[in-house]
N, C-alpha and C positions, 0 to 999 in steps of 0.2 A: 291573698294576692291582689284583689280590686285594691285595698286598702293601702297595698303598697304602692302600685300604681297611682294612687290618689296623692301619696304624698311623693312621690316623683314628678309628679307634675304641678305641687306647690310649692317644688323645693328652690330656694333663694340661691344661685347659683353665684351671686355676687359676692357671697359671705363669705365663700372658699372655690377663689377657683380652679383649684384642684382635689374635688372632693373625692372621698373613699366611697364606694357602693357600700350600701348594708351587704350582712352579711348571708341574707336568702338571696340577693342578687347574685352576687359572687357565684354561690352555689347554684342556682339557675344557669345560670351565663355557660359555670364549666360543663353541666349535665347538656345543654344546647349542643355546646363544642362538642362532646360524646359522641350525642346523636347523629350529628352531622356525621362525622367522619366514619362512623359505622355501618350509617346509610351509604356514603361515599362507597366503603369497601365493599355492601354486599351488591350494590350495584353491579360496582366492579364484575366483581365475581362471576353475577350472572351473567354479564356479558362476556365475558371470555369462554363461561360451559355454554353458552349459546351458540357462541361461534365456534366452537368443539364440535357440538351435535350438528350444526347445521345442516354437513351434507348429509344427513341421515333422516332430517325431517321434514324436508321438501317442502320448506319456506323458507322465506329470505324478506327485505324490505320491499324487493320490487314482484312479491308474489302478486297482490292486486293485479298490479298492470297486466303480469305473466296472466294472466288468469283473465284477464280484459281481450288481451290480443290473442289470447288462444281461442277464446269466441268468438272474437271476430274473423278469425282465421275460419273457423267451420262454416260460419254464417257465409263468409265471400264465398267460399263453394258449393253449400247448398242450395244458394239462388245462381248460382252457375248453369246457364242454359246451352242445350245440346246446340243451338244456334254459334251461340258465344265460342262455343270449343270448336265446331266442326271451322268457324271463319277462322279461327286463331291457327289452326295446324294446316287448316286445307290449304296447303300449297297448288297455286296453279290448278285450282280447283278438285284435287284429289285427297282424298283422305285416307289412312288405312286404319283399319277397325279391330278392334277385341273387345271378346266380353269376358269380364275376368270378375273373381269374389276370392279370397283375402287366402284362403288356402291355396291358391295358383299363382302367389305371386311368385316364387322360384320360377315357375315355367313362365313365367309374364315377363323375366328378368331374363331367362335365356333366349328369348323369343327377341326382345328386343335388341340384345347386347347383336345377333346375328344380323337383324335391321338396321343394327349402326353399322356393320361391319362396308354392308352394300352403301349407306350414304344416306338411307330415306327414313332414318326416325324419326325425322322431326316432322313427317307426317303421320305418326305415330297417333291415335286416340283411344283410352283405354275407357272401352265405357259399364264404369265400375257396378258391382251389383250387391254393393252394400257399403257403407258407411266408411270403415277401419279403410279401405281400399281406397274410395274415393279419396282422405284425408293424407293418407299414406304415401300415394303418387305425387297428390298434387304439393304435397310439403317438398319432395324429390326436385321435381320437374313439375314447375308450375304449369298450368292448364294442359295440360296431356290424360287428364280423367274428368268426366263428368258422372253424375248418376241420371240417370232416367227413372222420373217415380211411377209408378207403386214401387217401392223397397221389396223383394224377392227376401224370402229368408235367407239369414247369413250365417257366416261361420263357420257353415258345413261344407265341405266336399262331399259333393252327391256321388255317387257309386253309380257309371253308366246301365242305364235300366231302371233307374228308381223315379220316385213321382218326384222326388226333389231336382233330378236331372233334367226330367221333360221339364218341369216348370221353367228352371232355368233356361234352358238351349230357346224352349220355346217362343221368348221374348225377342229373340235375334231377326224373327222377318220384321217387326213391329222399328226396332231399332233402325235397321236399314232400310225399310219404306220413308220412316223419317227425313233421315239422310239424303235420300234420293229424292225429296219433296221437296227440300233447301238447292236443288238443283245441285249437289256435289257429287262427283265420281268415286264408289267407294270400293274398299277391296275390303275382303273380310276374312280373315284366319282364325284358328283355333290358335293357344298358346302353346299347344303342344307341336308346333313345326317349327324348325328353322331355315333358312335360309343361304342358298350358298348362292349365288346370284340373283343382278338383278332379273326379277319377273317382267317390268311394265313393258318390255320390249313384244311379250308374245301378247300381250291386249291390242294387236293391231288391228285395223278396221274399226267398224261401227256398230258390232253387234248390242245386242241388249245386253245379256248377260253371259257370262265366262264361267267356266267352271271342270271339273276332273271329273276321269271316273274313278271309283273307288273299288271297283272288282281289280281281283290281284294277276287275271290271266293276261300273258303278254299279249299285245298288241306291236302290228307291225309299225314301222320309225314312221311310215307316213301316211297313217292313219287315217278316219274318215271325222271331220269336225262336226259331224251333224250329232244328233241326239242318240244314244244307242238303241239296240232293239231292246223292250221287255225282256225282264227275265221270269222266273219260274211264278213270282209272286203276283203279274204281270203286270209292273211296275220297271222302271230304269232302277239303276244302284248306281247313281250321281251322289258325288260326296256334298254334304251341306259344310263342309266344315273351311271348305274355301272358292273364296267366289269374289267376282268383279264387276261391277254394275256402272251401267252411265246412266243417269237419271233420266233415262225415256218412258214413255207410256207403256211400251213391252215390258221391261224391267219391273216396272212399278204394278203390274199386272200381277207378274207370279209371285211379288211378294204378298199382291192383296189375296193371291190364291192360294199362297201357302196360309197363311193366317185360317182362311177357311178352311182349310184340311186340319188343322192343329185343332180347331174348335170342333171340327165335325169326328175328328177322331182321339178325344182325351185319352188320356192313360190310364189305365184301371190295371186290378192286379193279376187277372187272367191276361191281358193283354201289353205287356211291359213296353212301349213303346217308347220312340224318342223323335226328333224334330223332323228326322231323313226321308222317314215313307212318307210323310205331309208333303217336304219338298219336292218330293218326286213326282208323287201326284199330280201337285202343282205344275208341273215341267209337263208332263204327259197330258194332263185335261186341257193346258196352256198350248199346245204344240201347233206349228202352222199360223197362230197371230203373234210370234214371238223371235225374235232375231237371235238363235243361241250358238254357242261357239264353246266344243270342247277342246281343250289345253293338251297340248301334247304330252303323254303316257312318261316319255322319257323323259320330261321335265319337270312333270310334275306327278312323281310316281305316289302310287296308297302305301301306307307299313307294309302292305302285307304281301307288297311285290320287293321294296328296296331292299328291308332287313330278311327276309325269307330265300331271295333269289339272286345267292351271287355270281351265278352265269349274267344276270341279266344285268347286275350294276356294273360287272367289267364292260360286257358287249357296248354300254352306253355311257361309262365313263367321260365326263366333261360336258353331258349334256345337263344334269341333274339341278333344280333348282331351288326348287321348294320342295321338303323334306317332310313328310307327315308318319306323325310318329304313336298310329292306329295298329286295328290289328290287334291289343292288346291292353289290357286292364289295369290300373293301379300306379298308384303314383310311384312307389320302389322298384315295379318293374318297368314303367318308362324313364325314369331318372335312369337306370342301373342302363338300359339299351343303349340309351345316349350318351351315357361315358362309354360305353366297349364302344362304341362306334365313331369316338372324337367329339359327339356336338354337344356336351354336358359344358357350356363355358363360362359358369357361373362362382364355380370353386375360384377358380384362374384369372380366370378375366372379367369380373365385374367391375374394375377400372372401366372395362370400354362400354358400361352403359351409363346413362345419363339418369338413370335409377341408385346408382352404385350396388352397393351390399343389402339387401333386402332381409 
């Protein structure tokens, strides 16, 4: 082949100008032609079984990039600071609060579709307690979740009573001292309530902190706002699971003294405990330096008087506001209550959340 090439390149092209190739040329030339168009077709080919598999092998041309902005997307929200969310939602200086982990988002989804229903979700802040949730909201409804670190284990639903419960709930006065240090007004719910009116109307005045009782015996329509008497444990049974703070030094009090109650009395397996007898404590060893204001019974009824007592939901009919949906254990059997009872609106109506379909 050199040789040939050698005389191809001494070859007098004046002598004929229109010479014949040798004849290993020729035969090169057409095997070339071959190869080419062989290549050509398996090319081919593979491009089209590529583009066949494709949507089955979750790559494409622009995976990199997908794969760049999908980083970037977790990074912008894991430097997401509770400052950053609570400025972005706190309308007129209010904000309303959940602490939610990735098993609750149905109830986080019916929770809120009920808060659009009233007009006030877009003071909505979901303050997420693990990663899937954080990522999840915030792809939904941009900045409506932040995470607070230390990261809580995730992915479980704790079982009310367990140490992964108290862990969890437990982080809720630490959240809300925060909150109230940014100098915002916060409300705070569990995701298992809904909403059939607005609340903010009965936070009148200038108390410190708001909040229900959680015993299911009736009380009369006008009731006494101060703190209850002790009961048998000799503690109040004030619910923690919803509450309204204006960022005052009383406020900021009981949550520095729930924190201490939660520290002074961890959970152990003899002792099953959860966030509520810390709060109470709190309320009780707090009492007298502290401006507190309990929520009217008929507005703001426990499980364990609405779904139990329906003497008492006719008698009060139209008064009802906030719905908590206690009293009772299990995700099947609070889902299953709240369909018999109309406020399951997530099957139906997740059109009206700004989460959609979760």
């Amino acid at each position: 082949m050199l040789s040939f090439l050698h005389q191809r390149q001494t070859y007098n092209a004046l002598t004929d100008p229109y010479p014949l190739s040798p004849r290993i040329s020729l035969s090169h030339h057409r095997s070339t032609l071959l190869f080419n168009k062989t290549t050509l077709i398996v090319l081919i080919s593979l491009l089209i079984i590529l583009g066949f598999l494709h949507p089955y092998m979750g790559f494409n041309g622009s995976s990199l990039f997908s794969f760049n902005a999908h980083q970037g997307f977790e990074s912008k929200w894991r430097d997401y600071t509770l400052k950053e969310a609570v400025e972005f939602v706190g309308i007129n200086g209010f904000v309303i609060v959940c602490a939610v982990s990735e098993p609750y988002l149905p109830f986080l989804n019916n929770w809120v579709i009920s808060i659009a229903r009233v007009g006030k979700h877009e003071r909505v802040l979901v303050i997420a307690e693990d990663y899937g949730t954080l990522y999840r909201i915030n792809e939904r409804w941009p900045g409506h979740a932040v995470l607070i670190p230390p990261v809580p284990e995730s992915g479980t639903a704790h079982k009310f009573g367990s140490e992964g419960f108290f862990n969890f709930t437990s982080r809720r006065p630490r959240h809300l001292l925060q909150i109230l240090e940014l100098g915002y007004n916060v409300m705070y719910n569990d995701v298992d309530m809904v909403w059939l009116a607005d609340p903010f109307r009965y936070f009148e005045g200038n108390h410190d902190i708001y909040f229900t009782d959680d015993m299911a015996a009736v009380k009369p329509l006008n009731h006494p706002h101060d703190l209850p008497p002790p009961g048998k444990k000799g503690r109040t049974y004030i619910c923690s699971c919803m509450l309204f703070l204006h960022p005052t030094s009383g406020a900021k009090l009981v949550m520095k003294k729930w924190i201490e109650e939660l520290q002074a009395q961890p959970w152990t397996k003899a002792k099953k405990s959860n966030d509520q007898p810390a709060f109470n404590w709190a309320l009780n060893k707090t009492a007298g330096q502290v401006d507190i204001y309990l929520l009217p019974q008929s507005a703001f009824p426990t499980g364990g008087l609405y779904f139990k007592n329906k003497t008492w939901v006719e008698e009060t009919k139209g008064k009802h506001v906030i719905i908590h949906n206690n009293y009772i254990t299990g995700f099947e059997k609070k889902i299953k209550r709240f369909q018999d009872y109309g406020f399951w609106y997530v099957d139906e109506h997740d059109d009206e959340s700004p989460l959609g379909k979760l």
